[in-house]
MITITI-310146 format. One record per residue (C-alpha): x, y, z. Coordinates in Angstrom, 3 decimals. Example, Ala and Ser with C-alpha at 12.3 -4.5 7.8 and 13.67 -1.06 7.14 Angstrom:
<rs>
x, y, z
12.300, -4.500, 7.800
13.670, -1.060, 7.140
</rs>
This chain:
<rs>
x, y, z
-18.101, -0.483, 18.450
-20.834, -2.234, 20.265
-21.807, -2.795, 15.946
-18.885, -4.176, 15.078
-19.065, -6.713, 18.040
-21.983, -7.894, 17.772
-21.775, -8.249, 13.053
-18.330, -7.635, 12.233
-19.446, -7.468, 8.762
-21.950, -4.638, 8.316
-25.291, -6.067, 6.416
-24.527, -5.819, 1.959
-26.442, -3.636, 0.366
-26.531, -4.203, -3.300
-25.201, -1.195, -5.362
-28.455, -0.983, -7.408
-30.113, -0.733, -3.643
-27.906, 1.798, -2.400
-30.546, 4.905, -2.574
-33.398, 3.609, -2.018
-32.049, 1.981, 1.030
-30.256, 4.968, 2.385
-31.522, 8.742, 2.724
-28.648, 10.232, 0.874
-30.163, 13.074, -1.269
-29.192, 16.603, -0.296
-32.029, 19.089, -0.086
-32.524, 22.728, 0.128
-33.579, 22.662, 3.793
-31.875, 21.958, 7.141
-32.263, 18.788, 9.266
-33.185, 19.034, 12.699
-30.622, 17.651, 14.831
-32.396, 14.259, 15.514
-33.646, 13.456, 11.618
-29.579, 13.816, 11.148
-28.432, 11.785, 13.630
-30.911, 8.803, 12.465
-29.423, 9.679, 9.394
-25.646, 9.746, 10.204
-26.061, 6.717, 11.821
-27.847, 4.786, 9.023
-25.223, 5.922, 6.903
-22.537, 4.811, 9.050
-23.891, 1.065, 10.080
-24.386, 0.683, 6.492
-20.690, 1.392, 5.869
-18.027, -1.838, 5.403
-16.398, -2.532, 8.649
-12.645, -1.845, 8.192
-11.676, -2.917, 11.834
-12.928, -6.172, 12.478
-12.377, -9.504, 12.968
-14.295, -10.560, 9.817
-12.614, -8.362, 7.221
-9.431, -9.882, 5.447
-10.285, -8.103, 1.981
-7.899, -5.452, 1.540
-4.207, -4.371, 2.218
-4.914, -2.579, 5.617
-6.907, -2.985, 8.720
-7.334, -2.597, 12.197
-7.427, 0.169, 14.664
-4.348, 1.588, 16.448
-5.784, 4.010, 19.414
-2.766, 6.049, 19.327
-2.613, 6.061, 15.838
-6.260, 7.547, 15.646
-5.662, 10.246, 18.516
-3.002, 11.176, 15.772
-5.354, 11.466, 13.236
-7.741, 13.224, 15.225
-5.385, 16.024, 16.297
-4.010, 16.442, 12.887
-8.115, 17.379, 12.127
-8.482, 19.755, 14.928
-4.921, 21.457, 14.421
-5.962, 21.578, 10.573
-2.307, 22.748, 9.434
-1.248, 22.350, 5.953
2.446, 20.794, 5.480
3.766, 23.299, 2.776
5.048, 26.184, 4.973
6.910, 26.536, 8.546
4.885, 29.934, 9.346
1.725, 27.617, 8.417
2.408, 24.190, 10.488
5.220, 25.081, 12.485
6.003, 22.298, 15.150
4.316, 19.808, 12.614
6.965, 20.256, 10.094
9.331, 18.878, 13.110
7.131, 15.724, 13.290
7.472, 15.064, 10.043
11.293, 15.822, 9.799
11.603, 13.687, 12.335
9.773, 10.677, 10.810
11.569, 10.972, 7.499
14.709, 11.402, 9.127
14.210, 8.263, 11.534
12.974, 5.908, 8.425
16.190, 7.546, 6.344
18.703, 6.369, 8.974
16.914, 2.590, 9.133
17.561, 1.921, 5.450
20.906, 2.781, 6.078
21.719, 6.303, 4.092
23.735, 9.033, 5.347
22.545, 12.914, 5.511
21.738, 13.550, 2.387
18.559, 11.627, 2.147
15.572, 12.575, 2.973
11.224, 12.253, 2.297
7.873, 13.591, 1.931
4.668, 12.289, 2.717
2.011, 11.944, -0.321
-1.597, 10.589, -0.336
-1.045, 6.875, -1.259
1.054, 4.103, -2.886
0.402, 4.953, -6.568
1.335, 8.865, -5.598
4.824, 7.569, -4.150
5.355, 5.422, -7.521
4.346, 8.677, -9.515
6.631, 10.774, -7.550
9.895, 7.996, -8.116
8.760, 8.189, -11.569
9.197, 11.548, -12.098
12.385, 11.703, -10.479
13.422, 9.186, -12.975
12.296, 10.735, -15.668
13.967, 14.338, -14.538
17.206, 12.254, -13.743
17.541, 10.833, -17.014
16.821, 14.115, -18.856
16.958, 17.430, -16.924
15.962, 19.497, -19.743
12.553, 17.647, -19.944
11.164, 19.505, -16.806
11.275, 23.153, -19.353
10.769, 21.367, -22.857
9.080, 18.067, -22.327
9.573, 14.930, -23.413
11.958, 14.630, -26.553
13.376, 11.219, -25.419
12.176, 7.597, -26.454
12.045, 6.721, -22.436
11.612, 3.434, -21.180
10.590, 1.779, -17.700
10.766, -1.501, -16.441
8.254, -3.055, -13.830
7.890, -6.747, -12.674
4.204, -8.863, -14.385
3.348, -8.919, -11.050
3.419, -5.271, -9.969
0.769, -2.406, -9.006
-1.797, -1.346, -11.928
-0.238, 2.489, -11.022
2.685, 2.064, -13.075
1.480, 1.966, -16.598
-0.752, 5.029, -15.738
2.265, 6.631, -13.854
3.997, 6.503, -17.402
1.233, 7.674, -19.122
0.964, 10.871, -16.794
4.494, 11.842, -16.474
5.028, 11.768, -20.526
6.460, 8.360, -20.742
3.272, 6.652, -22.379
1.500, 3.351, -20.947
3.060, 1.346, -24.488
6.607, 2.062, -22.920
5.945, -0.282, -19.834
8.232, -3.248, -19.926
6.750, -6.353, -18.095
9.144, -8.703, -17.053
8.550, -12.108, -16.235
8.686, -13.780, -12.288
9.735, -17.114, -11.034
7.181, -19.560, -9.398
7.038, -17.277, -6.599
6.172, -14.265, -8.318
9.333, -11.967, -7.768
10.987, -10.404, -11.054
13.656, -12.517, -13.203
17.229, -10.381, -13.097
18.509, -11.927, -15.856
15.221, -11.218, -17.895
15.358, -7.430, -16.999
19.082, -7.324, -18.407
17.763, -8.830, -21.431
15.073, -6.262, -21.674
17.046, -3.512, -20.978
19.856, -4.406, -23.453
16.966, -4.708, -26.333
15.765, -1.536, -25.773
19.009, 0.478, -25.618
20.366, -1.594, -29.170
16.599, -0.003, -30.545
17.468, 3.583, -29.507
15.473, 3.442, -26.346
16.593, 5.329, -23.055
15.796, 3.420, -19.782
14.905, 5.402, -17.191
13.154, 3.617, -14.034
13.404, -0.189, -12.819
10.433, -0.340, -10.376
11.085, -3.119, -7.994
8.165, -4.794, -5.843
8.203, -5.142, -1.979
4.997, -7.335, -1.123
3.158, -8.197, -4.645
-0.489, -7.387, -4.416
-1.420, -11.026, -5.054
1.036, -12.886, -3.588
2.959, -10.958, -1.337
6.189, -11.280, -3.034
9.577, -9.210, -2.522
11.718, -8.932, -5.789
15.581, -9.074, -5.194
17.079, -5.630, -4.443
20.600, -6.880, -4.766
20.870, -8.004, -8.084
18.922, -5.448, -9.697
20.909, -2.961, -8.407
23.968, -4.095, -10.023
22.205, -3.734, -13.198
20.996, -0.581, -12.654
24.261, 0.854, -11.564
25.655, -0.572, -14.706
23.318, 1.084, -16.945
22.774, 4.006, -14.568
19.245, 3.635, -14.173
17.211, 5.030, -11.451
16.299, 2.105, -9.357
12.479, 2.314, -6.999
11.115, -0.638, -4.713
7.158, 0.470, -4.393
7.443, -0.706, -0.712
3.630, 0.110, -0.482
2.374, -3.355, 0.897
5.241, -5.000, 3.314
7.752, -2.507, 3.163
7.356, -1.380, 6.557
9.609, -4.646, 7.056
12.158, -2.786, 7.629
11.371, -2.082, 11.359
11.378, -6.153, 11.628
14.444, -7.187, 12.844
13.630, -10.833, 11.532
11.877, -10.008, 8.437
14.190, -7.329, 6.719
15.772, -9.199, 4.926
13.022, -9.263, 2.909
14.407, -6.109, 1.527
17.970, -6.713, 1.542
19.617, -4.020, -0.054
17.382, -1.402, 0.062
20.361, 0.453, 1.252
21.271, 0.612, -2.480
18.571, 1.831, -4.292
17.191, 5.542, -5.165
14.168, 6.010, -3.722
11.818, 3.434, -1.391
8.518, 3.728, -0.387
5.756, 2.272, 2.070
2.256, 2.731, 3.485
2.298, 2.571, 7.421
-1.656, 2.532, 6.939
-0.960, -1.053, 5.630
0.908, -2.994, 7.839
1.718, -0.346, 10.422
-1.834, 0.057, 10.937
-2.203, 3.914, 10.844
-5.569, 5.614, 9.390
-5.725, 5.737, 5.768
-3.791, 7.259, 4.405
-0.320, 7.626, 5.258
2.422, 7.258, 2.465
5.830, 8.473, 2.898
8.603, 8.271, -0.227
12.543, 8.764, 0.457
15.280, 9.614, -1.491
19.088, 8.728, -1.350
19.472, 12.096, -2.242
17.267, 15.417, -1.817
18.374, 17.248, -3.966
16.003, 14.839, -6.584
13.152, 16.482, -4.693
13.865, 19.650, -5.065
14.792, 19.706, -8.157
11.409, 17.411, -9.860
8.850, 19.464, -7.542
10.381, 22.604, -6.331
8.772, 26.181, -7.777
8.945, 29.370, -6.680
5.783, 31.125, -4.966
6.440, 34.389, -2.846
2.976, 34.572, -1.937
3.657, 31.152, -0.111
7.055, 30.762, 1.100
7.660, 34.125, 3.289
9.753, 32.578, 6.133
12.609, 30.378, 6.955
14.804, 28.389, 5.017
13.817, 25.616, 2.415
14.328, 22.726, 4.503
11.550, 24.008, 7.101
9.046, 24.565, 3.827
8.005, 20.602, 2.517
5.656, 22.182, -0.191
9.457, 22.817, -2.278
10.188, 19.002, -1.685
6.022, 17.721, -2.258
4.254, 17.134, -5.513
1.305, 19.082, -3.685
0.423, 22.501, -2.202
-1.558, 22.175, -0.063
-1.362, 18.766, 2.191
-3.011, 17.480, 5.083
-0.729, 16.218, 8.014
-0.528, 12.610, 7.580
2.484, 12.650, 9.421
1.067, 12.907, 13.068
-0.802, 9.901, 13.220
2.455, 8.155, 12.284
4.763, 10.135, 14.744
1.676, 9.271, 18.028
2.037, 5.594, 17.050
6.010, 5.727, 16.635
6.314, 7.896, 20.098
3.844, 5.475, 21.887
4.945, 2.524, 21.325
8.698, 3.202, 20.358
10.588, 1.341, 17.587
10.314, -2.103, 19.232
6.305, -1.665, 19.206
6.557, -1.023, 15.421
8.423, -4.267, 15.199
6.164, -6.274, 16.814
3.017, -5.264, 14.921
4.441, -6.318, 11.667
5.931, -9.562, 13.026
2.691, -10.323, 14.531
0.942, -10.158, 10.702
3.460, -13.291, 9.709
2.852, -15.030, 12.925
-0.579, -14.914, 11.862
-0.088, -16.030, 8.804
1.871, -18.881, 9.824
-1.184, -19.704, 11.672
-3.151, -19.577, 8.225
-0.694, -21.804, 6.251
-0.850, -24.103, 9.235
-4.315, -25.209, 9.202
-4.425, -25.129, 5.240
-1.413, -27.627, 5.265
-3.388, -29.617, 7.511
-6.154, -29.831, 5.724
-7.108, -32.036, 2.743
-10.005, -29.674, 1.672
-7.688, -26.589, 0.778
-5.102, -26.073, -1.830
-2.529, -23.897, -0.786
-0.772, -21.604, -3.452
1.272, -18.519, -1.829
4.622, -19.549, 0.145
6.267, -18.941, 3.452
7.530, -15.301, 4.758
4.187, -13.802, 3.163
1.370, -12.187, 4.783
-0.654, -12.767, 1.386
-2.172, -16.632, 2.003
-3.866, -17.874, -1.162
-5.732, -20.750, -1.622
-9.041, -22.683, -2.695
-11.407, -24.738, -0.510
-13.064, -28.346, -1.860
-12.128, -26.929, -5.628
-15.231, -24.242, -5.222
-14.440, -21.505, -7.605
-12.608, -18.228, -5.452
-15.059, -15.741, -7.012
-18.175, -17.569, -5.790
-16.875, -18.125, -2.474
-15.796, -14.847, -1.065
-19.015, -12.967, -3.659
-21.462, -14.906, -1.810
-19.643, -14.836, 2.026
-19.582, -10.846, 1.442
-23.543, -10.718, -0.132
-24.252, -12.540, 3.145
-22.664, -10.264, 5.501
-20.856, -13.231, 6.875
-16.386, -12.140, 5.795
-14.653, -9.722, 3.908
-12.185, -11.829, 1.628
-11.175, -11.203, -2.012
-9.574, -13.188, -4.402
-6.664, -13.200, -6.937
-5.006, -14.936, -9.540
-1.245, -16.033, -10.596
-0.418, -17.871, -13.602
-3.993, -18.573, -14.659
-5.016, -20.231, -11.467
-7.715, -17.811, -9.416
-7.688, -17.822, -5.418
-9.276, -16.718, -2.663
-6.642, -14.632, -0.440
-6.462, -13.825, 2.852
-4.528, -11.127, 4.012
-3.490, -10.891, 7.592
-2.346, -7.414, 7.930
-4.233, -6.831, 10.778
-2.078, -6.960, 13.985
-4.870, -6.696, 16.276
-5.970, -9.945, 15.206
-5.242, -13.241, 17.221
-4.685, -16.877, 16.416
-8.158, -17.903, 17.029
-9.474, -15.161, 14.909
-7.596, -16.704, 11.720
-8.806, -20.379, 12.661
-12.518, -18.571, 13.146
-12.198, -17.384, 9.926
-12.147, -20.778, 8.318
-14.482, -22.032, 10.380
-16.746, -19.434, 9.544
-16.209, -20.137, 5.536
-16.626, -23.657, 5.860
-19.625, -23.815, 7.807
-21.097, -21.267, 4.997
-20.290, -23.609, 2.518
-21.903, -26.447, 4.278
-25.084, -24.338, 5.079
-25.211, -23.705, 1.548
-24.402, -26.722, 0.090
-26.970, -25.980, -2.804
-25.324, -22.637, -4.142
-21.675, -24.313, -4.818
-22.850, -28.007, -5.180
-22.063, -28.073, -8.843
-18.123, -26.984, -8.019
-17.410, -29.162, -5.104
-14.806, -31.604, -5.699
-14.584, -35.226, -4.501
</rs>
């Protein structure tokens, strides 16, 4: 901690460095317990600093202490989620959660979730369901069926390899286009999905987008479910980025309508701040779990009924409890606490978009009710900037790119930061660009 204080960016080592700046071979012998220690703790200060106030780069952040405590219990306990003689109380915590989230989206008793490890296992697992929806006799013979799924330009790389795992193939991916903002065109979709059904195709998933990677953009629920319903297509909004805003009171309708769709998933290690990782996916109705992931194994399920044993409703056997660190968090700082952390992340980025606005020397690109903020500073290529701020230990920050134009992006998903830290930040990059005027000289704009 006392680290992270003092360099909240831990010093780069250059990949082609890596072992011969770090003691990382194993070896037949033991360690004594002071060689490992120096070790450990090489290995550790070495490591990129996830908590800080100098790291913006990815999609989560932070520390939560009763998050953490969560996490460690769920180590010590060391259950695994498939059985109720195996986790017992655990499988109430999770229960619980899913039940909790289920009634917030607004679906009656029916629905209900499972936990997986990460976003692109929660799009695989909607995916599937689609797939089993559309054609239940595919889960004995395979795919016969010319399937189809439709995904916004702007969505996660996991889809097209989704479809190429579950049967579907990568070359049955339908892109559809976005407005300025990035969120998915309803009337293109209807034109896509109207093609494909005149050329003997069968369309069976519209994956919908809550938080874009780049941008941070929230395709419309509403309309899309009307023409989903009409062609009786399972309908998914990979919630993994900023779908947790549905415990914001003022940001939810972000996600209006999510009340309508099949299944909906988020990461609360994103912008709920748990430890990595912690996905959950819900269902409208259950009985899609059951009947894409259920098997029989006597050896396994000895004891009480079905709905006490997860492994019948999970795509895994065996599964750590991810649930725990979400349910200490929840239980600590109640529904209301939840709410706050994620409004805090746009307050913060209204901070961000503030001082860029202000500023002749940036170029803003991203929009309002984001926590993505893209932009470029005194027309210095993204990639340089944030390649050269990282290989001198000085922020975390990556870049992205919409419509051919490449930005740097900062992403303020960490709740534990404070106004000052996001005007620090800029400080920090523009003081690194004057100190080294000579490495970006020949991109700086007049």
């Amino acid at each position: 901690m006392q680290e992270e204080a003092k360099e909240p960016v831990a010093r780069h080592i250059p990949s082609k460095d890596l072992y011969q700046t770090l003691n990382l071979d194993l070896k037949e012998e033991a360690l004594g317990e002071s060689e490992f220690e120096t070790i450990l703790k090489s290995l550790v200060l070495a490591t990129p600093r996830t908590a800080t106030k100098g790291f913006f780069n990815q999609l989560f952040g932070g520390r939560n202490e009763h998050a953490i405590l969560g996490e460690l219990l769920a180590v010590v306990l060391n259950n695994s989620m498939y059985t109720y003689k195996a986790a017992g109380a655990q499988i109430g915590v999770e229960k619980v959660l899913t039940r909790k989230v289920c009634d917030l989206i607004g679906w009656g008793k029916n629905s209900d979730g499972t936990f997986a490890p990460g976003g692109s296992m929660t799009n695989f697992m909607s995916m599937l369901m689609a797939r089993d929806q559309t054609n239940k006799s595919v889960r004995k013979e395979g795919m016969q069926d010319k399937m189809v799924v439709y995904t916004s330009a702007e969505s996660h790389y996991s889809i097209p390899k989704n479809a190429a795992f579950c049967g579907i193939g990568r070359e049955n991916v339908r892109y559809v286009s976005t407005d300025e903002e990035g969120r998915i065109l309803a009337a293109d979709l209807e034109e896509l999905i109207e093609k494909d059904i005149a050329s003997g195709f069968i369309p069976a998933l519209v994956n919908l987008t809550a938080g874009t990677t780049v941008l941070g953009a929230f395709d419309p629920i509403r309309p899309i479910s009307t023409i989903c319903k009409k062609h009786k297509i399972w309908l998914h909004v990979d919630g993994a980025y900023c779908g947790s805003v549905l415990f914001s009171k003022k940001y939810k309708h972000l996600i209006d309508g999510i009340e309508e769709v099949d299944s909906f998933s988020f990461n609360a290690h994103k912008m709920l701040g748990t430890p990595l990782s912690c996905s959950l996916i819900l269902v409208k109705d259950k009985a899609h779990l059951y009947d894409s992931f259920s098997n029989d194994a006597s050896y396994l399920y000895q004891t009480d009924q079905d709905e006490f044993n997860p492994g019948k409703t999970s795509l895994q056997c065996g599964r750590r409890n991810d649930a725990l660190k979400f349910w200490t968090l929840w239980k600590s700082v109640g529904t209301s606490g939840l709410e706050r952390i994620v409004d805090v992340q746009f307050e913060l980025a209204d901070v961000a978009r503030d001082y860029i606005r202000k500023n002749k020397d940036y170029t803003l690109y991203s929009y309002d009710e984001s926590i993505g903020i893209c932009f470029n500073y005194k027309g210095i290529p993204a990639k340089d900037i944030c390649t050269l701020l990282h290989e001198h230990s000085e922020l975390m920050v990556g870049y992205g790119s919409f419509n051919g134009t490449e930005f740097i992006r900062l992403v303020t998903i960490n709740a534990q930061n404070h106004p000052s830290d996001i005007l620090d930040f800029f400080k920090i990059l523009e003081q690194f660009v004057e100190d080294h005027a000579e490495l970006f000289q020949a991109h700086i704009t007049t």
